[in-house]
C-alpha positions, 0 to 999 in steps of 0.5 A: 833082296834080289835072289837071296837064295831065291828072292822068296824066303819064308818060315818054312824055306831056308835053313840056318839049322845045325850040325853033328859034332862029330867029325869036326876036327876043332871038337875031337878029343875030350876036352870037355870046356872045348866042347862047351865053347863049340855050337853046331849050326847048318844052312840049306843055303850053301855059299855059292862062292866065297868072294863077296863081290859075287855074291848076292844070295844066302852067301851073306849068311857065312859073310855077316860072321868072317867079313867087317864092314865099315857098319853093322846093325847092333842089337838094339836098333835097326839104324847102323853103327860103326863096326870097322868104322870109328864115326860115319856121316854125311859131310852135305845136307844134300846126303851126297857126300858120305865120310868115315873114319877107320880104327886104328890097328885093324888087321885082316886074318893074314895079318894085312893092315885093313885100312882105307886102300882095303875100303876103297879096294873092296867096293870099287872091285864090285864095279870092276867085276860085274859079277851077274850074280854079285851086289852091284845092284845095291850100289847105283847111286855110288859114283866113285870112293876116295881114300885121301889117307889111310883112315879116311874113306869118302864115299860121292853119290851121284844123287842123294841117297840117305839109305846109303849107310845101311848099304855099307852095313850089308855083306856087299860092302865086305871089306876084303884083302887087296892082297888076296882079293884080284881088283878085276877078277873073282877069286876062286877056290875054298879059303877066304880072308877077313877081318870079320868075329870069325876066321874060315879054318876049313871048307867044303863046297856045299857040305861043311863050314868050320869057323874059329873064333878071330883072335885079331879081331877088333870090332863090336861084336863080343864073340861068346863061343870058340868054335862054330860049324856049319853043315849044308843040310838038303833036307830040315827033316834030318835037321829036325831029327837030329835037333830032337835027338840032341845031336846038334844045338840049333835050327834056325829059319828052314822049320816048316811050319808043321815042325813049329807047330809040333814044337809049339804042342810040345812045349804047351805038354811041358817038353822042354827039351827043345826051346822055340823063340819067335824073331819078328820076321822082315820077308814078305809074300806077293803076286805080281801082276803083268800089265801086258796081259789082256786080263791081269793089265785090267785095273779092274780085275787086279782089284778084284783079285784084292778085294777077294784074297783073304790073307788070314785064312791063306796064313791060317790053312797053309803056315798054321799062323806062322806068318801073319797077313800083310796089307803093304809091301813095307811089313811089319816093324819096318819104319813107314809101314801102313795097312794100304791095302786094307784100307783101300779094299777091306775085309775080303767081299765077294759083293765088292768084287762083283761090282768092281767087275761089272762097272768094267764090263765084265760078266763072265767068269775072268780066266787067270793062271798064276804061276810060281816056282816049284823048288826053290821056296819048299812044300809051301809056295804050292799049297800057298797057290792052291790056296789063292785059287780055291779062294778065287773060284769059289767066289764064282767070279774066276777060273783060275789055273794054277801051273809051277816050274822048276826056279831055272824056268821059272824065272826065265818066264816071268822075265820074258812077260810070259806070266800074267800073275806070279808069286815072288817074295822078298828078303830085304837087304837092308830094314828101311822101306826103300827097300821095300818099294824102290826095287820093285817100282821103275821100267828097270825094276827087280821083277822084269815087270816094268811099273812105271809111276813118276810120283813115285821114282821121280817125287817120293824116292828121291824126296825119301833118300834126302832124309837122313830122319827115316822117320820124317822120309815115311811120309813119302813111303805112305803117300807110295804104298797108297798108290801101290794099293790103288794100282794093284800091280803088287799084292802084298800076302803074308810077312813071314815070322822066324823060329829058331830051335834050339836045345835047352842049353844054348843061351844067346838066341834071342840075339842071334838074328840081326834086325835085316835078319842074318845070323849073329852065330857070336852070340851063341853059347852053351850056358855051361860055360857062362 
């Protein structure tokens, strides 16, 4: 995802942890089945606003549980399925012409009728806002939305594009109020209006979110608790306190991995009190290479440097194996994932580098600096470079330096070509593969670091997105993951894996992460109220 709080977001960065009950005008009193029915939750990633349409970050976190969308990705799959929707499909071959019809009698949370004007108003005021921080980027292949009643939704594409359905399954597509959402403007202030498993009852900017369950609402979701708050936790150290001392329910993504290896050793002792589960995770880690630079834009040094990094001791020194390595930028569990990189480089070898370099005509030392932020992604992302540069000097053949700027800077340098290696991550919008390799491949691509390929924008792409069978469009992701390997403009480091905490009685975890990795907070409960 382009800057989901921070395009790089690991095990060990963002928070959906948990909050104190106290306080919490929903769970004052004594009503003890209230309380049952209540799960405390918290983020590090504070909304940045309430209007979906400006919003592509760690909003989409508060989105996924007061918004609808026309799809959502149900529990036992990665392929979207209606949820404001009764059926969606493409009416062409050609994957240009997407139609939905709606449920009859869904309402917003103010009682507005949600109907196909609302669809056709909500996506068409992305485009009209332009918000710089909002999802636009996510519809560039949408040429215009029609609604020719009230139920029916059809959606012309400019191009094919069959990954559009996952598309209208994310919180960019969030269906909003005409009535309370401006056409051409953000909406501003702390209360909102969905159609969403929950209502917003109250809100504070970068402190407190209280949600209650939504009595009118009518979708796929079964909300299994009454209430749910969320508290904007700067710190997962007083999240992880509070967890041990049974003050709040869960702690989700934000662990770093020093806490899940102590949760780990606890429950190995017998500790029971605090459970951990492990969610296969989707974010990956890489180094991006300018090929403007006079030593990162020698093919030779880019495959030298990737044919000396060592995925596994960089997972196993630094996130104490809560990541795995990752040899393609489409990880693990993602349709068309491959092992590219080890295939075309193997096991790390100082030998192999060696000889890379020389039949380049390089004999001395290769200075290099690689760069990475330094406050958006946690303790991590520093040792993660100190890392990659013990591994590179040691091999004798570079002299790497390692420098880091606040993420306002950072991002800055990197956009104006002043970098020659920096680290970047991603958080997928959506789980296909085209999500893992179209917005990082073009002159105009999500890094500011054009990576012109004509196989790949002009064949593999668009070849991919006239399969409506993503399985059959993997064949073009495995063609483009090996050309990627063999261009080393991109090296792909670790896959991050997600941890949830959680205390003995909430049930529901397992289920709690949808499969593009945002939270389900429906389907969470204290076990006393089964």
């Amino acid at each position: 995802m382009f800057d989901r709080n921070g395009p790089l977001r690991i095990a060990a960065t963002v928070v959906i942890s948990t909050s104190l009950v106290s306080g919490c005008s929903s769970l004052s009193g004594d009503d003890g089945e209230q309380k049952r029915r209540s799960i405390a939750t918290g983020t590090t990633s504070a909304p940045s606003t309430l209007d979906p349409a400006a919003a592509w970050d760690g909003s989409w976190e508060l989105y996924k549980n007061v918004f609808q969308t026309l799809l959502s990705f149900p529990s036992s799959s990665s392929s979207p399925e209606p949820d404001a929707a009764k059926r969606c499909g493409f009416t062409d071959s050609a994957s240009r012409v997407y139609r939905c019809s709606l449920n009859e009698g869904l309402k917003f949370s103010n009682g507005n009728p949600l109907d196909a004007r609302a669809v056709k108003h909500s996506i068409d005021r992305v485009a009209a806002i332009k918000a710089k921080s909002g999802p636009l980027g996510l519809m560039g292949s949408l040429d215009r939305v029609e609604a020719p009643d009230k139920h029916t939704v059809v959606f012309h594409l400019k191009k094919s594009d069959a990954t559009f359905p996952f598309i209208l399954a994310t919180p960019a597509a969030a269906i909003v109020d005409p009535d309370s959402y401006p056409a051409d403007k953000v909406r501003k202030g702390d209360k909102l209006v969905g159609s969403g498993p929950y209502t917003l009852s109250s809100y504070s900017q970068g402190k407190r979110a209280e949600l209650s369950k939504n009595n009118t609402y009518r979708g796929p979701a079964k909300v299994k608790n009454d209430v749910v708050t969320i508290d904007y936790f700067k710190d997962s150290s007083r999240m992880v306190k509070a967890l041990k001392d049974k003050k709040i329910d869960v702690a989700y993504r934000g662990l770093t991995p020093t806490q899940v290896t102590g949760f780990q050793k606890a429950q190995a002792k017998g500790d029971q009190d605090i459970e951990l589960s492990e969610v296969l995770g989707s974010e990956i880690s890489y180094l991006v290479f300018n090929p403007k630079d006079p030593m990162a834009g020698n093919p030779a040094v880019r495959k030298a440097v990737a044919e000396l990094i060592d995925r596994k001791a960089l997972v196993r020194n630094v996130y104490k194996r809560t990541a795995d390595p990752l040899y393609s930028m489409v990880p693990g569990g993602i349709t068309g994932h491959t092992s590219a990189f080890y295939d075309a480089y193997g096991e790390p070898s100082r030998e192999e580098a060696k000889r890379t370099l020389a039949k380049a005509g390089i004999s001395k030392k290769v200075p290099l600096t690689l760069w990475y932020t330094t406050d958006r992604y946690g303790d991590t992302t520093g040792q993660t470079f100190t890392e990659l540069k013990r591994q590179l000097n040691d091999s004798g053949l570079f002299d790497v330096t390692v420098k880091g700027r606040p993420w306002s800077k950072f991002v800055g340098g990197y956009s104006k070509g002043k970098y020659p290696v920096f680290g970047r991550g991603w958080f997928p919008d959506f789980p296909d593969a085209d999500n893992y390799v179209a917005p990082f491949v073009g002159k105009n691509n999500a890094l500011a670091t054009p990576y012109d390929n004509p196989e790949i924008t002009e064949k593999l792409l668009p070849s991919s997105r006239k399969e409506g069978n993503r399985a059959t469009a993997s064949r073009s992701f495995t063609r483009a993951q090996k050309i990627i390997a063999k261009d080393a403009r991109l090296l792909p480091l670790w896959q991050g894996r997600v941890y949830v905490a959680s205390v003995r009685d909430v049930a529901g975890v397992e289920w709690v992460i949808d499969p593009s990795t945002l939270p389900r907070l429906w389907e969470l409960a204290k076990k006393s109220s089964w």
